[in-house]
C-alpha positions as semicolon CSV with decimal commas, in nm:
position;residue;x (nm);y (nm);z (nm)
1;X;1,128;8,077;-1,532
2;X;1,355;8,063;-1,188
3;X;1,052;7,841;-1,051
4;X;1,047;7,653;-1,339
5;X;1,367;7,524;-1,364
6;X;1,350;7,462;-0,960
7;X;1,104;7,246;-1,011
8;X;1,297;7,038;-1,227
9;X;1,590;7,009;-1,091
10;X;1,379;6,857;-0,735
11;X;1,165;6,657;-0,953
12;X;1,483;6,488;-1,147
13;X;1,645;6,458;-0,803
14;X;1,363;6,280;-0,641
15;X;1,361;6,074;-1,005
16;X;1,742;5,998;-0,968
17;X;1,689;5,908;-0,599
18;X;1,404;5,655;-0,691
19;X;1,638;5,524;-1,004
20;X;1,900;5,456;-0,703
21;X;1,700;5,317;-0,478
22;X;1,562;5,052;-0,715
23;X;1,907;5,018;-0,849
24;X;2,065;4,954;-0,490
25;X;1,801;4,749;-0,339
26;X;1,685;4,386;-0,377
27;X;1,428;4,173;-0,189
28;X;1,497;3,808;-0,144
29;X;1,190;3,612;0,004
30;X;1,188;3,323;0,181
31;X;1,125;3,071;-0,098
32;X;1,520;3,231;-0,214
33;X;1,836;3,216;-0,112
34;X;2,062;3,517;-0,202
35;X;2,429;3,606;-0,229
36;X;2,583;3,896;-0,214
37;X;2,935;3,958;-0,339
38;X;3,194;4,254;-0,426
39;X;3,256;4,187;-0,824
40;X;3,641;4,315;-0,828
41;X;3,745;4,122;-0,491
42;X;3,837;3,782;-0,465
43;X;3,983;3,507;-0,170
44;X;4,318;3,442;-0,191
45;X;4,222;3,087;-0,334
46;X;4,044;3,295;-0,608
47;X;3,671;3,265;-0,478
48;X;3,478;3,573;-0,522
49;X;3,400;3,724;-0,168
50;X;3,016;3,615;-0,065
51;X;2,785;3,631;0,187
52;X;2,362;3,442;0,255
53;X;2,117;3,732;0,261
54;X;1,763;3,722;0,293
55;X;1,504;4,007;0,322
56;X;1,559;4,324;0,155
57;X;1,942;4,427;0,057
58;X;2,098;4,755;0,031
59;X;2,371;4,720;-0,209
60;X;2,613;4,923;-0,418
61;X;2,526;4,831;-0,765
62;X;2,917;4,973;-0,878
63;X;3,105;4,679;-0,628
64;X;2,861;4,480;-0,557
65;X;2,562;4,234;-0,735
66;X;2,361;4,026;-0,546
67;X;2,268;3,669;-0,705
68;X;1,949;3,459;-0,557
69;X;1,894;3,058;-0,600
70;X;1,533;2,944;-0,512
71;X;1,498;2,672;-0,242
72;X;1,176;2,484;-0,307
73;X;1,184;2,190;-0,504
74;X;1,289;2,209;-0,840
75;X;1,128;1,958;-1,128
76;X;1,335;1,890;-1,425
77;X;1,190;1,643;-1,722
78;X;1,526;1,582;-1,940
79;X;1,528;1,483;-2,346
80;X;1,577;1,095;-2,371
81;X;1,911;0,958;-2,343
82;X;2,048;0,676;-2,548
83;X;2,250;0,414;-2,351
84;X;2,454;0,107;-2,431
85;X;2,448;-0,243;-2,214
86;X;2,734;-0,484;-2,190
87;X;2,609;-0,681;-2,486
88;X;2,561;-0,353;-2,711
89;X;2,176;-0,381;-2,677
90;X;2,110;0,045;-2,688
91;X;1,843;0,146;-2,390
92;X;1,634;0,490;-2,442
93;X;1,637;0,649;-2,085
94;X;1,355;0,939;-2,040
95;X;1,442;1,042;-1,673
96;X;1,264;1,264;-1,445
97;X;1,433;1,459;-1,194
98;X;1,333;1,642;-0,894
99;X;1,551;1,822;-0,645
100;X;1,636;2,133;-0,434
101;X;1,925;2,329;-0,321
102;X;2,088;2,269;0,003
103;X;2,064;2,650;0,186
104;X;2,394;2,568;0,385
105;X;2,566;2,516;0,045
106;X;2,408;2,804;-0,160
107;X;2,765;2,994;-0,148
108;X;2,968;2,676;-0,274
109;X;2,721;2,658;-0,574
110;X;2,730;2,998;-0,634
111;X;3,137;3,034;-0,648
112;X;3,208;2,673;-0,815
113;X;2,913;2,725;-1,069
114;X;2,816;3,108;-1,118
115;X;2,512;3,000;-1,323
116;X;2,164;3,049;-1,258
117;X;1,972;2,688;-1,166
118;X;1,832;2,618;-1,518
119;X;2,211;2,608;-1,689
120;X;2,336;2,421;-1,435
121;X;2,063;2,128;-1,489
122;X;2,101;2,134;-1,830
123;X;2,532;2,154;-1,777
124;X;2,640;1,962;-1,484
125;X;2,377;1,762;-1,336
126;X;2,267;1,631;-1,713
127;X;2,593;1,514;-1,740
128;X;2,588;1,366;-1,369
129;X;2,210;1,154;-1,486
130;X;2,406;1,071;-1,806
131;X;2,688;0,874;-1,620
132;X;2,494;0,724;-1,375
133;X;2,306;0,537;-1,623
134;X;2,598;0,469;-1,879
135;X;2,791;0,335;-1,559
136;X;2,499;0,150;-1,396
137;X;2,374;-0,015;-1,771
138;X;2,737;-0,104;-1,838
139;X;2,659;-0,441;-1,576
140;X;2,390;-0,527;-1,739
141;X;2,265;-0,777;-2,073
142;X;1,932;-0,626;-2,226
143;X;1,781;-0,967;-2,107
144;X;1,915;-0,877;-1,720
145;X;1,805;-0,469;-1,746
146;X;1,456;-0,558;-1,859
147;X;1,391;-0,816;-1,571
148;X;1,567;-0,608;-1,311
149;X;1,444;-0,274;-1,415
150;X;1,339;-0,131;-1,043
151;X;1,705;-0,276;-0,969
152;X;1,889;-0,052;-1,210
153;X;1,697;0,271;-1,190
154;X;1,747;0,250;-0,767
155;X;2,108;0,214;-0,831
156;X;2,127;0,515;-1,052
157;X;1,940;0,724;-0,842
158;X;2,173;0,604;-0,542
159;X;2,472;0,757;-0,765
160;X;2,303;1,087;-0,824
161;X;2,230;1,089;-0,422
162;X;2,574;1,088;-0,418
163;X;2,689;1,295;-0,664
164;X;2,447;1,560;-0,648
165;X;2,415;1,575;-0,340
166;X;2,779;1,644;-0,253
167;X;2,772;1,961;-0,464
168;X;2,460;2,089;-0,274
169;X;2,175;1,938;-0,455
170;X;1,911;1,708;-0,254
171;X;1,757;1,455;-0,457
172;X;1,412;1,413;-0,331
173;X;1,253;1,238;-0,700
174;X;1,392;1,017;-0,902
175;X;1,191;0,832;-1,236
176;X;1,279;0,690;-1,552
177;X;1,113;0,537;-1,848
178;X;1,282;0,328;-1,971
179;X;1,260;0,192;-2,362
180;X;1,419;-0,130;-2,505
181;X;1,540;-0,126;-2,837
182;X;1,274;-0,255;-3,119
183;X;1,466;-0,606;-3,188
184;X;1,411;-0,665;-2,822
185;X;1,059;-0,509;-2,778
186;X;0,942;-0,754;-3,065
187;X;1,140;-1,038;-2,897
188;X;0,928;-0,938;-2,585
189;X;0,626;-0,930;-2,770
190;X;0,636;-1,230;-2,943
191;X;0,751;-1,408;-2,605
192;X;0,439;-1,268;-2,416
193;X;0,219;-1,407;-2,704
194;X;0,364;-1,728;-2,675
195;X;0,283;-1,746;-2,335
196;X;-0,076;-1,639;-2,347
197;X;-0,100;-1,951;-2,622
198;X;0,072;-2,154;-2,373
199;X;-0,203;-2,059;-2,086
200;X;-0,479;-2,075;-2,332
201;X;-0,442;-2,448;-2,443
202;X;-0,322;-2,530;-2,115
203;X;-0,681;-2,346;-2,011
204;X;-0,792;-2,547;-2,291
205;X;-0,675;-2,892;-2,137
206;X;-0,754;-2,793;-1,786
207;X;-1,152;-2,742;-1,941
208;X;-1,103;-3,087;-2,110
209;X;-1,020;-3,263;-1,813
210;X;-1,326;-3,145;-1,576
211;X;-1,585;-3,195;-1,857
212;X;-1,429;-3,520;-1,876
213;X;-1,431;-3,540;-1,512
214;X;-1,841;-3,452;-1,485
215;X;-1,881;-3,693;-1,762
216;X;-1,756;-3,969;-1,518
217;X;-1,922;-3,827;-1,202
218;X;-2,261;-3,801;-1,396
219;X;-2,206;-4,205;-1,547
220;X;-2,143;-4,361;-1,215
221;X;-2,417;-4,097;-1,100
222;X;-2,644;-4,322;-1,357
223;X;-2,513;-4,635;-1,284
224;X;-2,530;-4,624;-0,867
225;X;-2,899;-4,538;-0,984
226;X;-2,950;-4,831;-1,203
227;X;-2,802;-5,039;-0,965
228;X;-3,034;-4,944;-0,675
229;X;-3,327;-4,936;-0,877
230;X;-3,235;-5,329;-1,012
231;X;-3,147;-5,431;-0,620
232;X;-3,564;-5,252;-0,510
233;X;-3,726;-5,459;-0,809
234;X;-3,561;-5,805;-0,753
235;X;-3,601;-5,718;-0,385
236;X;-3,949;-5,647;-0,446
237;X;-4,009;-5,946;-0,647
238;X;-3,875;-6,195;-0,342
239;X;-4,029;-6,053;-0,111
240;X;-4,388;-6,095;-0,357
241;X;-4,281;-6,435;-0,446
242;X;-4,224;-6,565;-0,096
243;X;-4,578;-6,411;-0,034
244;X;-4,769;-6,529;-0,294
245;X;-4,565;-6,945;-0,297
246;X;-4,809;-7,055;-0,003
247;X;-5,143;-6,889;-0,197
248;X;-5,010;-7,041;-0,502
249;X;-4,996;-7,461;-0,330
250;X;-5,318;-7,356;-0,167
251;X;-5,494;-7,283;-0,512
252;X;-5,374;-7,571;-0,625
253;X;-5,513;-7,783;-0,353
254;X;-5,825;-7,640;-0,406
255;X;-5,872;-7,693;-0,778
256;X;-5,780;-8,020;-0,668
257;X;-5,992;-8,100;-0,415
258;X;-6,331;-8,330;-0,483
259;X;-6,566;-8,221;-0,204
260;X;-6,482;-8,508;0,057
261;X;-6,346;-8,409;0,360
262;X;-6,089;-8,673;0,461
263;X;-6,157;-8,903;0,715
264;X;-5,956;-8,852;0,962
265;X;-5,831;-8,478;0,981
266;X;-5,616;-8,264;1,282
267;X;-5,678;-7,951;1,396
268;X;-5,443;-7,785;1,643
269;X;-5,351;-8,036;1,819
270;X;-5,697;-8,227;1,900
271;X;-5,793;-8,504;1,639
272;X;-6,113;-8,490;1,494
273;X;-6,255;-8,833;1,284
274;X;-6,591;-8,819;1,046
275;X;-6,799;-9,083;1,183
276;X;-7,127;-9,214;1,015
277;X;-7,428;-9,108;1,117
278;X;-7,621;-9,277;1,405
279;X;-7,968;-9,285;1,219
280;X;-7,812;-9,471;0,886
281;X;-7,685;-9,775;1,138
């Protein structure tokens, strides 16, 4: 029975001692940043007393809590937000955000904030993307924001650089979609159609024009042919008729002629006369 209740009492110990250990300890990896602070003590500005640690803390869970931030690069996708231009033309904004903490400023977060990384997204920086764009759409018509949209979403991400980034919070990513109202997206739509009518007939005329244009290459095409072939007959029928003119007076001579030689006739240029015969004298 003795044994017995020895054997408790060293197996609760070694139970309370693990209980304490797990209780006192904390491991902060290197993808973390972690600060420890004593809960009852504060700066004589009113800041709660806290240190950076990494690696595995020792802490007394009574005084002291240790708090840890992650460091890598933190992706937010925000619910729409409904902004107003100068001429009351309301914008849907569907922003994107990413970002990570600043290590050296881990503290100042910690003792301005005291929340955890997902309520202060959803607290201070949604009001910080919020701003930006009311600010930033307040210069602008709906007819100016939709043709200068890579304009206006640079200059709110410049303004959350800013902001952000002076309470500890690196913008590295910065998108938005952004959403006219319906008036204007029909306005748009029935502007774009107008303009694909516009290129179509002017396609239309453009088509016109260079049929008409082949039209008139493939006439005068005809007509330099014509003419060439009219200039090869009539030169083909001078140069026949100048050919054929002496045949022609020679044929006639011929059907002309009665049999007689003439009685005197030249040939070359000797002179030959058709003298009677010697026997008939």
């Amino acid at each position: 029975m003795k044994k017995n209740k020895s054997l408790f009492i060293v197996l609760s110990s070694i139970t309370f001692l693990f209980i304490l250990m797990f209780s006192c300890t904390k491991m902060v990896d290197n993808s973390e940043i972690g600060i420890k602070f004593k809960k009852f003590s504060l700066t004589d500005q009113g800041q709660l007393i806290a240190t950076e640690v990494t690696g595995l803390i020792f802490y007394n869970p009574i005084t002291t809590k240790v708090f840890t931030y992650p460091v890598y690069i933190q992706r937010v996708d925000y619910q729409p937000f409904t902004v107003t231009t100068k001429d009351a033309a309301e914008f849907t904004m569907d922003p994107m955000l990413a970002y990570q903490l600043d290590r050296d400023k881990a503290s100042y977060v910690f003792n301005k904030y005291r929340r955890d990384l997902p309520e202060i997204e959803n607290g201070y920086m949604r009001t910080c993307i919020y701003d930006a764009y009311r600010i930033s759409a307040n210069n602008y018509t709906s007819d100016e924001l939709m043709a200068n949209r890579a304009k206006f979403e640079q200059e709110v991400k410049q303004m959350l650089v800013q902001s952000l980034g002076n309470e500890g919070f690196n913008v590295q990513e910065f998108t938005s979609r952004i959403t006219p109202p319906k008036s204007l997206s029909a306005a748009i739509e029935a502007k774009n159609q107008a303009i694909q009518e516009a290129l179509k007939a002017e396609n239309l005329v453009k088509q016109a024009e260079a049929n008409a244009q082949i039209a008139i290459a493939k006439a005068k095409g005809e007509a330099e042919a014509t003419k060439v072939k009219a200039d090869a007959e009539a030169y083909y029928n001078r140069t026949i008729s100048a050919s054929l003119s002496p045949l022609i007076v020679q044929e006639d001579w011929i059907e002309k002629w009665d049999g007689k030689l003439p009685e005197v006739m030249t040939q070359g240029n000797g002179l030959m006369m058709n003298l009677p015969a010697l026997s008939k004298q």
